[in-house]
C-alpha positions in Angstrom: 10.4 -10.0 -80.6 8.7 -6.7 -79.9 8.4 -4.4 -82.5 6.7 -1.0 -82.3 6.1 2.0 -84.5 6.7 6.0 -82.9 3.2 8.1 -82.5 2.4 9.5 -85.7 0.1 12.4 -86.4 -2.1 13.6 -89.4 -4.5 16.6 -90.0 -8.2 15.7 -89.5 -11.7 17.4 -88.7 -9.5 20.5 -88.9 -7.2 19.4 -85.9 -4.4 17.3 -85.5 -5.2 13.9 -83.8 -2.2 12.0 -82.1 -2.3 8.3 -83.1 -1.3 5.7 -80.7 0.4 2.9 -82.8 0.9 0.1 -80.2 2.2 -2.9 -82.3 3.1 -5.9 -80.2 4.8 -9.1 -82.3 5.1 -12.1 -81.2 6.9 -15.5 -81.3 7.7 -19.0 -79.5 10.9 -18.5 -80.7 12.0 -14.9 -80.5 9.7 -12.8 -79.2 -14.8 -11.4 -96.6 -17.8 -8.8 -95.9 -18.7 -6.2 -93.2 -20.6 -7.6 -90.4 -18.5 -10.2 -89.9 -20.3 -12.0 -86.5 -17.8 -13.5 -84.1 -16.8 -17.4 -83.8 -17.7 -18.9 -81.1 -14.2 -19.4 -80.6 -13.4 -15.6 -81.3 -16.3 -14.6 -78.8 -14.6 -16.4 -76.2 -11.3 -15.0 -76.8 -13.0 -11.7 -76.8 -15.0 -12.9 -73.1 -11.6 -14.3 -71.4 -9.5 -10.4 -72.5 -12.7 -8.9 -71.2 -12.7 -11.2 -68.1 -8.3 -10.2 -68.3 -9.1 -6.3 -68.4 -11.9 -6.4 -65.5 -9.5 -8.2 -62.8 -5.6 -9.0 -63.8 -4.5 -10.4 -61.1 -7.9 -12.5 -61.6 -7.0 -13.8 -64.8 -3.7 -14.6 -63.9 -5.1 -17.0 -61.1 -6.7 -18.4 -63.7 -4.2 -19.1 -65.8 -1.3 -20.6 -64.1 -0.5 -22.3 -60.7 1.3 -21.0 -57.9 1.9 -23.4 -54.5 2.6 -19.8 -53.0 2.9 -16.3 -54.0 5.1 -16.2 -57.1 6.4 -19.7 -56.6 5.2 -22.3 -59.1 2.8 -25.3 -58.3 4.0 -28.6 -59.5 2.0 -28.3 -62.8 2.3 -24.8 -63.2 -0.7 -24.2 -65.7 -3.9 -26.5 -66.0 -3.1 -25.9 -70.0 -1.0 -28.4 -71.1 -0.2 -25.6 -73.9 0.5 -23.3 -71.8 2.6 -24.7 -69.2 4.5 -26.0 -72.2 5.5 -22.7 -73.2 6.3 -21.2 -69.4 8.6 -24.2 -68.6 10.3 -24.0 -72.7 10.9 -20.2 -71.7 11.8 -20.8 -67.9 9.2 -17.7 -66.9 10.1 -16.6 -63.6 7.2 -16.9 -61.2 8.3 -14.3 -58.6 8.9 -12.0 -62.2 5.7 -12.9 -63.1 3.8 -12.1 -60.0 5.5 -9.0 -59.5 4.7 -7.8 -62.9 0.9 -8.3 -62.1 1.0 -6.8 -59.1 1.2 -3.3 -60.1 -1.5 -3.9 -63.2 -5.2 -1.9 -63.5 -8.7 -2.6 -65.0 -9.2 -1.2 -68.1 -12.9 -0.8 -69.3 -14.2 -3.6 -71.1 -13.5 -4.1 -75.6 -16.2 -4.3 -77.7 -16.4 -6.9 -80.8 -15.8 -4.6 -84.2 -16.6 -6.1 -87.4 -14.8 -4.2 -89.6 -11.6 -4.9 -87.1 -12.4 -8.6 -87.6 -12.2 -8.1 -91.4 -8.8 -6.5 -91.3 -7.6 -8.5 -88.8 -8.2 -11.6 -90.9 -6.6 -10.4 -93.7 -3.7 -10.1 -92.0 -3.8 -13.4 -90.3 -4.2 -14.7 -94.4 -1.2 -12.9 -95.3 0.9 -14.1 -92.6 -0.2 -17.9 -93.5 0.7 -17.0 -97.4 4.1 -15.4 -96.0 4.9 -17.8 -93.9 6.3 -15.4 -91.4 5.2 -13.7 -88.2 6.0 -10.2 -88.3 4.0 -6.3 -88.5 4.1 -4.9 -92.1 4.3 -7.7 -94.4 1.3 -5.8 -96.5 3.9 -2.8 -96.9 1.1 -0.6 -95.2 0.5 1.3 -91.8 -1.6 -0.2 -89.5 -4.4 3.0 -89.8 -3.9 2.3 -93.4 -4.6 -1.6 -92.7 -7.7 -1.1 -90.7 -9.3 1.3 -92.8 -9.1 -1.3 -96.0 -11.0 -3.1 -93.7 -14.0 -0.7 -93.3 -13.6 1.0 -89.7 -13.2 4.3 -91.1 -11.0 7.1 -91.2 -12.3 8.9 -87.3 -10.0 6.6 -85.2 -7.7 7.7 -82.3 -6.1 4.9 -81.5 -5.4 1.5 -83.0 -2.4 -1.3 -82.2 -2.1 -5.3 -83.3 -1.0 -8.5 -81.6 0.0 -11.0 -83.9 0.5 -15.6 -82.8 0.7 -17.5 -85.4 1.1 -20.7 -84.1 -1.4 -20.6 -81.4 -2.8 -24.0 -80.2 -6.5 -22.8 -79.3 -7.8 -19.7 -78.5 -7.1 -20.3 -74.0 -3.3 -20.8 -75.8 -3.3 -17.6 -77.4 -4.8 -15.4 -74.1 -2.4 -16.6 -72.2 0.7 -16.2 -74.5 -0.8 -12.4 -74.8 -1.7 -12.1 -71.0 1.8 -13.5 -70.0 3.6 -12.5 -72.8 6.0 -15.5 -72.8 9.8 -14.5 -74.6 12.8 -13.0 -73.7 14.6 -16.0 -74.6 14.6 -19.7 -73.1 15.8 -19.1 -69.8 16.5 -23.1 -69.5 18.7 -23.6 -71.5 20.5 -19.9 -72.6 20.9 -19.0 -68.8 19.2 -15.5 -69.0 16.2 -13.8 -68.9 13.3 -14.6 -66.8 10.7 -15.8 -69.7 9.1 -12.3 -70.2 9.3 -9.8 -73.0 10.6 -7.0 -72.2 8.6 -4.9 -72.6 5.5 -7.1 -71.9 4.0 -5.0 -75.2 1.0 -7.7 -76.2 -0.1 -7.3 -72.6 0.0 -3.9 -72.2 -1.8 -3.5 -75.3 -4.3 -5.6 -74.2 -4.7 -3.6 -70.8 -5.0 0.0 -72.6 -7.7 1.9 -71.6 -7.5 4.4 -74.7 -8.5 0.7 -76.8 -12.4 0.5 -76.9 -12.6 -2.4 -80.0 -11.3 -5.1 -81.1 -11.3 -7.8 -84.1 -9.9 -10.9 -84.0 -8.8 -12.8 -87.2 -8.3 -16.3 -87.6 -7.0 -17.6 -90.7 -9.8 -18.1 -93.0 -7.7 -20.1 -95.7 -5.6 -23.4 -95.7 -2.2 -23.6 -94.1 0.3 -25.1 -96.1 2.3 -28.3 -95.2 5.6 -27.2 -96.1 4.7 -23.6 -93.1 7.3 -23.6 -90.7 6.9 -20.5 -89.1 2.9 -19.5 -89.8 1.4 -23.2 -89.0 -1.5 -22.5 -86.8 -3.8 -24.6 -85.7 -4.9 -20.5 -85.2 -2.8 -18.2 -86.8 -4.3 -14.9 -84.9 -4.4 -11.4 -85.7 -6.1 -9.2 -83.0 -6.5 -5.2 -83.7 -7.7 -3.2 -81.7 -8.5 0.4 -81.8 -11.2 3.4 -80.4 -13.1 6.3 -82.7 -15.0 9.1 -82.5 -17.6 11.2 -84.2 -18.3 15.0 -84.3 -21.8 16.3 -83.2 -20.9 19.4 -84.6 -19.6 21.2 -81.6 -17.5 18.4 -79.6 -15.7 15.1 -80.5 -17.2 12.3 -78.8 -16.5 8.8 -78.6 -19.3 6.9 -77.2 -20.1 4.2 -75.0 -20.1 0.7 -76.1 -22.5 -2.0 -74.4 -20.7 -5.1 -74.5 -21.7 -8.9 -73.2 -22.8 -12.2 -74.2 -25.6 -14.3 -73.3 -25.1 -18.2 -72.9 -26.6 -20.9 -71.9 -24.4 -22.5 -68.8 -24.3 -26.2 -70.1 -21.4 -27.2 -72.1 -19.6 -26.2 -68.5 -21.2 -25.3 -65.9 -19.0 -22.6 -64.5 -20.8 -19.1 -64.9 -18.2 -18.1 -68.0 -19.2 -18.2 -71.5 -17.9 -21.4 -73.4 -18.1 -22.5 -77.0 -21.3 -23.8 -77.5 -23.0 -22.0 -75.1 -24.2 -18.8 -76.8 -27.7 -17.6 -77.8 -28.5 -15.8 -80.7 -30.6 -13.5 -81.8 -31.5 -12.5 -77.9 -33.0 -8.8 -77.7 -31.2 -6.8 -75.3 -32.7 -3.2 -74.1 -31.3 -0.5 -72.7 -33.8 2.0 -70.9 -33.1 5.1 -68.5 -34.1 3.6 -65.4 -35.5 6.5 -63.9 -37.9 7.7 -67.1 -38.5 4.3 -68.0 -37.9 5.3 -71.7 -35.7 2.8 -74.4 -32.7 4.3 -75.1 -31.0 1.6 -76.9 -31.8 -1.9 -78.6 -29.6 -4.8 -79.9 -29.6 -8.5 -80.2 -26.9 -11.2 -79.8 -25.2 -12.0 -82.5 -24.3 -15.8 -83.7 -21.9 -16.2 -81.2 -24.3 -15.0 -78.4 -22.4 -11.8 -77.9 -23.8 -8.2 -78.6 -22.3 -5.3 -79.3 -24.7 -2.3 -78.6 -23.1 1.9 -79.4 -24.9 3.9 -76.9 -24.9 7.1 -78.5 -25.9 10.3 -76.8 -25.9 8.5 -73.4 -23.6 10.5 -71.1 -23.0 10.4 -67.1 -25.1 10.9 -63.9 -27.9 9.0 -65.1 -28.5 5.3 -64.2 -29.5 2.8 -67.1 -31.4 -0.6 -66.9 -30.1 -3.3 -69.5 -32.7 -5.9 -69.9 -32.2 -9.2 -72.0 -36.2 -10.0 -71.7 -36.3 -13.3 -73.2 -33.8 -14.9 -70.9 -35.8 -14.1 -67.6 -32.8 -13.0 -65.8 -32.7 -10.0 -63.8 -32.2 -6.6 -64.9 -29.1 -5.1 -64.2 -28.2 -1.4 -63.9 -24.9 0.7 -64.7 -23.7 4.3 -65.1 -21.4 5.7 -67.7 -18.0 7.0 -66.7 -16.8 10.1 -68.9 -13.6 11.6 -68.7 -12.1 14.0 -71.5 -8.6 12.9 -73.5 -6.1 15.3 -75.1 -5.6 14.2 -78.8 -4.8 18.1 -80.2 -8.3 18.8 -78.9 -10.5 17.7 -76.5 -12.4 14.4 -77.1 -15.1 13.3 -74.8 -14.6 9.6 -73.7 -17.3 7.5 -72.4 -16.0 4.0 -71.5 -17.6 0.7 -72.5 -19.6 -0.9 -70.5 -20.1 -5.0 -69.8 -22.9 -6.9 -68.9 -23.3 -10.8 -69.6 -26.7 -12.9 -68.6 -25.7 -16.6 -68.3 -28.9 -18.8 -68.8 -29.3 -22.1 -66.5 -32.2 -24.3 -67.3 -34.3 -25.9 -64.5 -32.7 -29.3 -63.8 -36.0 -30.8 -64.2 -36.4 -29.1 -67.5 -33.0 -30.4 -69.0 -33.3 -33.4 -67.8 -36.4 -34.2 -70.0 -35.2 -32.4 -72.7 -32.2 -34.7 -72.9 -34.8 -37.6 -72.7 -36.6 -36.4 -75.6 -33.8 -35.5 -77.6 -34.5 -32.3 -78.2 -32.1 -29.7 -75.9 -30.2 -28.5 -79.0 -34.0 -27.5 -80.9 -34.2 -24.6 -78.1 -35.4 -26.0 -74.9 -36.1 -23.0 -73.1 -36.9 -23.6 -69.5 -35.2 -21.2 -68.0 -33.9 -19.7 -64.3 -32.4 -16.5 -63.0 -28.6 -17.2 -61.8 -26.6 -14.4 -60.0 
């Protein structure tokens, strides 16, 4: 099922800020503190919607099998999870493809603690509840994600909800495909889509600027039947803004991760592969002067708010300690009508994958000591 809830509206900063509530349910069957660091697991959710947003038609290569254009391969997803759930619903392929098709790029998400906190909180409930459905806390979802600290300047905010998600590749691709609309096997309708495709849409919104992803940080009863995991996930996402005093601003976000290529060697970020506590600088690359500093959290990701930074100036991110390349990117502003003008600066992504020197690893492994930080290191591109 689908649910949402209509734009709502309330006065604030002496202007009247639309609201964008995109709330997108979900089902098989029908349709703790700030600062919260990421999971590994949660990081690379967050990497493969990021990966999702940047190419669509990318990710959906990635996720299923096609022998042609919009005609299944034999095993149509390399998932066993997933290609459980496309035959159980009978997703059309052709549907499918066609849908992508016509989808954009949306700038990258940022990792929001405070998102994470409410976001668990509402994956708790739902395992307490035993149900998967929006509004089991009787509140609205601004309400909802302002118990969990992001404050009261947001503009935009929506939730997907899975709560019997496999892993976390199970849960991107229920989102992404947005499996539903009945079992087209066995009814005889339908072509295994929602309609409309809400969780991916929300994912693909370019107004969304964070997100927090909530697992269930409590035990799932035995006697669950609709709430029974392995990953019972709440993601919500949102964007803010601040006031400088003459405009309304919402700023940049520098978003990434950096890993260390070796649980798989494919370029992507994996569980297991992140490095923390990497420093990350952001200079303007003509003046040579540090606008901006961060390290990776935990997980390996960072999250770094690049306040005052604005267009028509090129900026050099440099992770130093990895002795990969510097890369360089510009921000893209554009100005949004919510009752007054709000300058928007999209997020920006830049992740430095770390491959050691084969020589290196190999007598690290020997001595035993690759996961006490062996740090040989090369540049890959």
């Amino acid at each position: 099922m689908n649910d949402s809830v209509p734009a709502s509206s309330k006065k604030r900063q002496s202007f009247w800020r639309r609201r964008l509530l995109l709330l997108s349910g979900f089902g098989l069957f029908c349709g703790t503190a700030l600062g919260n660091d990421p999971t590994a697991d949660q990081q690379y959710l967050l990497e493969l919607t990021n990966r999702f947003r940047t190419d669509p038609q990318g990710e959906l290569a990635n996720l299923v099998n096609f022998s042609s254009p919009g005609v299944w391969a034999g095993t149509k997803s390399n998932d066993p999870s997933i290609a459980y759930a496309l035959n159980y619903f009978g997703t059309s392929a052709s549907a499918l493809a066609s849908q992508f098709s016509s989808l954009t790029a949306a700038p990258p998400l940022a990792w929001n603690s405070a998102l994470n906190v409410s976001a668990t909180s509402y994956s708790n409930l739902m395992v307490t509840s035993d149900q998967q459905a929006h509004g089991l806390d009787g509140l609205t979802l601004d309400q909802r994600i302002q118990n969990g600290g992001y404050g009261a300047n947001w503009l935009n905010v929506g939730e997907n909800l899975f709560a019997s998600a496999d892993s976390a590749l199970h849960a991107h691709g229920a989102f992404v495909i947005d499996w539903g609309d009945g079992n087209g096997s066995t009814a005889g309708y339908g072509n295994g889509i929602q309609n409309p495709a809400g969780h991916r849409d929300l994912l693909l919104n370019s107004a969304m600027k964070e997100i927090g992803i909530g697992f269930q940080s409590i035990a799932i009863p035995g006697s669950n039947t609709t709430a029974i995991g392995p990953y019972v996930i709440t993601e919500h996402l949102a964007s803010q803004f601040r006031f400088d005093g003459v405009h309304y601003i919402s700023d940049a976000i520098l978003t990434g991760s950096i890993y260390q290529d070796t649980v798989l060697a494919d370029a992507f970020y994996t569980p297991g592969e992140g490095l923390a506590g990497e420093t990350v600088n952001v200079y303007n690359d003509t003046t040579g002067i540090l606008v901006a500093s961060g390290f990776s959290n935990s997980a390996g990701g960072y999250n770094i708010t690049l306040t005052g930074l604005t267009d028509g100036t090129v900026y050099r991110v440099e992770a130093p300690d990895t002795g990969l390349a510097p890369r360089t990117f510009t921000l893209t502003e554009h100005t949004d009508d919510y009752g007054v003008p709000v300058l928007v600066y999209d997020n920006v992504y830049e992740s430095f994958a770390v491959v050691p020197e084969p020589r290196s690893l190999l007598l690290c492994l020997a001595a035993g000591l690759c996961l006490l930080g062996g740090r040989s290191r090369r540049t890959t591109f």
